[in-house]
C-alpha positions as CSV (number, residue, x, y, z in Angstrom):
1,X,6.6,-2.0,-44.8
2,X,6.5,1.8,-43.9
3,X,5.5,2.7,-40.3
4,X,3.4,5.1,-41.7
5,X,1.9,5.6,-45.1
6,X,0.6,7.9,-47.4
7,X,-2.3,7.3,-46.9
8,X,-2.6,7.4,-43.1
9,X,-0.9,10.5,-43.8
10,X,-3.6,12.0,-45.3
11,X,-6.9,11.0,-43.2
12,X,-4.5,12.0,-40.1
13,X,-4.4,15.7,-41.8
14,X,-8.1,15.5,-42.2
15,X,-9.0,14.5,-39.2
16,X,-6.4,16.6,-37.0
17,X,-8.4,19.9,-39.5
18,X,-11.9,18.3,-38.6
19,X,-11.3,18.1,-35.1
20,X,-9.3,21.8,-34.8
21,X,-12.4,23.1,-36.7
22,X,-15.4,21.3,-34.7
23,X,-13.6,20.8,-31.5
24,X,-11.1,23.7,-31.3
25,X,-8.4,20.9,-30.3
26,X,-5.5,22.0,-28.5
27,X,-2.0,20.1,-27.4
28,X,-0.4,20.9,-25.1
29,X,3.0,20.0,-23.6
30,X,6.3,18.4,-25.9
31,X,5.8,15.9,-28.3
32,X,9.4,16.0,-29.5
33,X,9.9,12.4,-27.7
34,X,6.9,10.7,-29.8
35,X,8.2,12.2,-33.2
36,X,11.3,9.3,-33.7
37,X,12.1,5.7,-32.1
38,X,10.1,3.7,-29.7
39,X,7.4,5.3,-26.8
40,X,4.9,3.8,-25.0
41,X,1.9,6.3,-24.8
42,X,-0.6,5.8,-21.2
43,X,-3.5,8.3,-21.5
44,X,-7.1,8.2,-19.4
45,X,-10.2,6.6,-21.4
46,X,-13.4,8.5,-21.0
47,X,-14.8,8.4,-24.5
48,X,-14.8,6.0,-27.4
49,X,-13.4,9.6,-29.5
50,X,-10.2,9.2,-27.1
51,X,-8.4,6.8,-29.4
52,X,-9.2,9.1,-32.3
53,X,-7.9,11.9,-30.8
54,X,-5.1,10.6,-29.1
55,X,-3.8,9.4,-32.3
56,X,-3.8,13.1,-33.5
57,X,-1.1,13.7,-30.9
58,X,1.6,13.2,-34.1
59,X,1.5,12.5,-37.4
60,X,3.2,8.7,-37.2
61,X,1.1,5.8,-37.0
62,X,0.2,4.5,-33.6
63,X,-0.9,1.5,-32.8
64,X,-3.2,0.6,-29.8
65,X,-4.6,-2.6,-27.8
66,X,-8.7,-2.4,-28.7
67,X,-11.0,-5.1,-27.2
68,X,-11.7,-7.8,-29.2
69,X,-15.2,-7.4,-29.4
70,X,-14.6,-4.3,-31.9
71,X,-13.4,-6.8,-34.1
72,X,-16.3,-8.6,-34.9
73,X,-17.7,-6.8,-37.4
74,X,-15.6,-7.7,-40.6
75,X,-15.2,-4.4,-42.3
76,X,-15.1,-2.5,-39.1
77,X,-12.1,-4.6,-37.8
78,X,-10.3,-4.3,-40.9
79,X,-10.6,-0.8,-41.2
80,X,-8.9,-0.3,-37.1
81,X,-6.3,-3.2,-38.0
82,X,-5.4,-0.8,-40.8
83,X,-5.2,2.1,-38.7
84,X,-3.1,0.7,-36.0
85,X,-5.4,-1.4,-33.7
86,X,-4.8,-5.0,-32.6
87,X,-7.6,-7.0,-30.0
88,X,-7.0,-7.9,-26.9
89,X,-9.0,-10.3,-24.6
90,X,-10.4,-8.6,-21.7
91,X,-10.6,-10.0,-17.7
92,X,-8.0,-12.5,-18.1
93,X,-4.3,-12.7,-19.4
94,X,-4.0,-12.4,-23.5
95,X,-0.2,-13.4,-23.8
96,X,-0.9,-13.0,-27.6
97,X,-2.1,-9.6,-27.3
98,X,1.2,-9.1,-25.1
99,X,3.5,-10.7,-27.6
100,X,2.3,-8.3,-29.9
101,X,2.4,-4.9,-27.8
102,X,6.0,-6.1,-27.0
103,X,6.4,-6.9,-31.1
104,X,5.3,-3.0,-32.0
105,X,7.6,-1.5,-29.2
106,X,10.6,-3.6,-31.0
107,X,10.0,-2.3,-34.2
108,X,10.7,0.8,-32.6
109,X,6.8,2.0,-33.3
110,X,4.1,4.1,-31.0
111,X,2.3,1.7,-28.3
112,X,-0.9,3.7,-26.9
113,X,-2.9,2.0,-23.8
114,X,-5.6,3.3,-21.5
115,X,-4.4,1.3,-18.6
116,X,-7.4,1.7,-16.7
117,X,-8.6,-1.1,-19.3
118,X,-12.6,0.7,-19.7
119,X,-13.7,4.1,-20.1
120,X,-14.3,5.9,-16.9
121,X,-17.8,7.2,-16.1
122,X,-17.2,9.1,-13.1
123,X,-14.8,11.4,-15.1
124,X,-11.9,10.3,-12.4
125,X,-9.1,7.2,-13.2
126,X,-9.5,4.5,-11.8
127,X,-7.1,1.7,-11.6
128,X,-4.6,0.7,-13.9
129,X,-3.3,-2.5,-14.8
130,X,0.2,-3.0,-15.2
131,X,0.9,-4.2,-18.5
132,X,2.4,-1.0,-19.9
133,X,4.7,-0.7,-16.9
134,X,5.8,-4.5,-17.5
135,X,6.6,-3.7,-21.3
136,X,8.1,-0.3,-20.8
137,X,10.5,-2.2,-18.0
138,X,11.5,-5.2,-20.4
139,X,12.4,-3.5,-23.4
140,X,13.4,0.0,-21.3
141,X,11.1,2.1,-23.3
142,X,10.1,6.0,-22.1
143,X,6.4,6.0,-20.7
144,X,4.8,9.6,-21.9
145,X,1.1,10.0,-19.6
146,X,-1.5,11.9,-21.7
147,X,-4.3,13.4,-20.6
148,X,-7.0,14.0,-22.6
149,X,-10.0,16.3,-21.5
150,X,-13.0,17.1,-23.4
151,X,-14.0,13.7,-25.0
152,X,-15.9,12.7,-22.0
153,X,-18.3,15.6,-22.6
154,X,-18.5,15.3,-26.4
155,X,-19.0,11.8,-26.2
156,X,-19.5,9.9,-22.9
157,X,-20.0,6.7,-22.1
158,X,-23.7,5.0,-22.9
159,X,-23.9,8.6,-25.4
160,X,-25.2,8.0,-29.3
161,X,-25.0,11.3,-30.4
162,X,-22.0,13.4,-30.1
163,X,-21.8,17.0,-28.9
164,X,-19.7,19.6,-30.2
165,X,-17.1,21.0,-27.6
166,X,-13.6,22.0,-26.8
167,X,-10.8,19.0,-26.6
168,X,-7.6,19.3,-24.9
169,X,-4.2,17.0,-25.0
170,X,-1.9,16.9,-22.6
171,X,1.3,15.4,-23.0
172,X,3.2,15.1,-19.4
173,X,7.0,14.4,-18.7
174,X,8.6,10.7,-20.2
175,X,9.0,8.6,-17.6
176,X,12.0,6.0,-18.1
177,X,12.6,3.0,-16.4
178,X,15.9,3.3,-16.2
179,X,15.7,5.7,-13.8
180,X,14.1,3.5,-10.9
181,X,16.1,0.8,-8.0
182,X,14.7,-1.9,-6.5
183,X,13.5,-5.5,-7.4
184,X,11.0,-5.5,-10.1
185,X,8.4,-5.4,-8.3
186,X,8.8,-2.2,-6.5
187,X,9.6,-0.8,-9.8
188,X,6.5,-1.4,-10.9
189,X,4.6,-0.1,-7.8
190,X,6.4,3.3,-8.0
191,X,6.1,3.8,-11.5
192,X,2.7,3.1,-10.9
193,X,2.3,5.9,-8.5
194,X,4.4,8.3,-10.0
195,X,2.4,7.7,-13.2
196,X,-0.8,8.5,-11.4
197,X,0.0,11.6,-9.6
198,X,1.6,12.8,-12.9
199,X,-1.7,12.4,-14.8
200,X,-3.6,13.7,-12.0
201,X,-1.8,17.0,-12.0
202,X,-2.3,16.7,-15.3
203,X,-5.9,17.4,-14.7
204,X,-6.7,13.8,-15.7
205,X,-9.7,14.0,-12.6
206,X,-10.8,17.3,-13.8
């Protein structure tokens, strides 16, 4: 099956024009990394708009970990399957969810997560889990931090309505596994950290 198809395609051009229009969206940073091949995609969660607009970063299908609970309502859940989305069981291990992140990043496909695992309501991150890091180490995939600013304001957390306002991507430095010693473990720690003060002077807390 085609990563992405025509279809996609087209309500990614609409909604890329809708969003330039109502939003005056603007990316920032290179993209050239997320264009071909596989890329695992961490960004900060303020808004239920951020998975809409993240997936405006490039025109390629992108598929993301949603909680479950979206899935509930039939057509709903089969529109965001279509679009990229699989569920994921919150507050405890989903080693099916985890199969599958690791099934997309084989194929050589877009992984997004917002590793703080909820939207923020203070505007700042908060902590992330490391199942990203994990799957980035395993299959030594790049790690891109995005920052997006804007949705938070348009439409924040516990909002019904939203609010017309400017939206910014920022798409920070790869990081690649690769590149880091140590036991696992301390990997993980100081990819941690490193992603973290990237996405912070990113403006992530801004």
């Amino acid at each position: 099956m085609k990563e992405t198809p025509w279809w996609y395609l087209f309500l990614w051009g609409i909604g890329f024009l809708l969003f330039k229009i109502f939003f005056s969206l603007k990316i920032e940073g290179d993209r050239k990394i997320l264009k071909k091949g596989a890329a695992i995609i961490v960004a900060n969660h303020r808004s239920y708009l951020d998975p809409v607009v993240l997936a405006l970063l490039v025109p390629r299908r992108m598929n993301f970990m949603a909680k479950e609970e979206l899935f509930q309502n039939t057509i709903f859940g089969w529109l965001i399957t279509k679009l990229g989305a699989f569920p994921l069981k919150r507050n405890r291990l989903d080693k099916k969810a985890y199969q599958r992140a690791i099934e997309v990043v084989k194929g050589k496909k877009l992984l997004a997560l917002f590793p703080e695992g909820t939207r923020s309501r203070s505007g700042k991150l908060g902590n992330f889990k490391e199942g990203s890091i994990r799957i980035a180490l395993h299959l030594k995939v790049p790690i891109v931090p995005v920052v997006i600013r804007g949705t938070g304001k348009a439409l924040p957390a516990g909002a019904r309505f939203i609010k017309l306002g400017k939206i910014r991507l920022k798409v920070g430095r790869p990081i690649l596994p690769d590149s880091f010693s140590g036991e696992k473990e301390e990997k993980i720690k100081s990819i941690l950290r490193i992603l973290r003060e990237e996405m912070i002077g990113m403006g992530a807390n801004r």
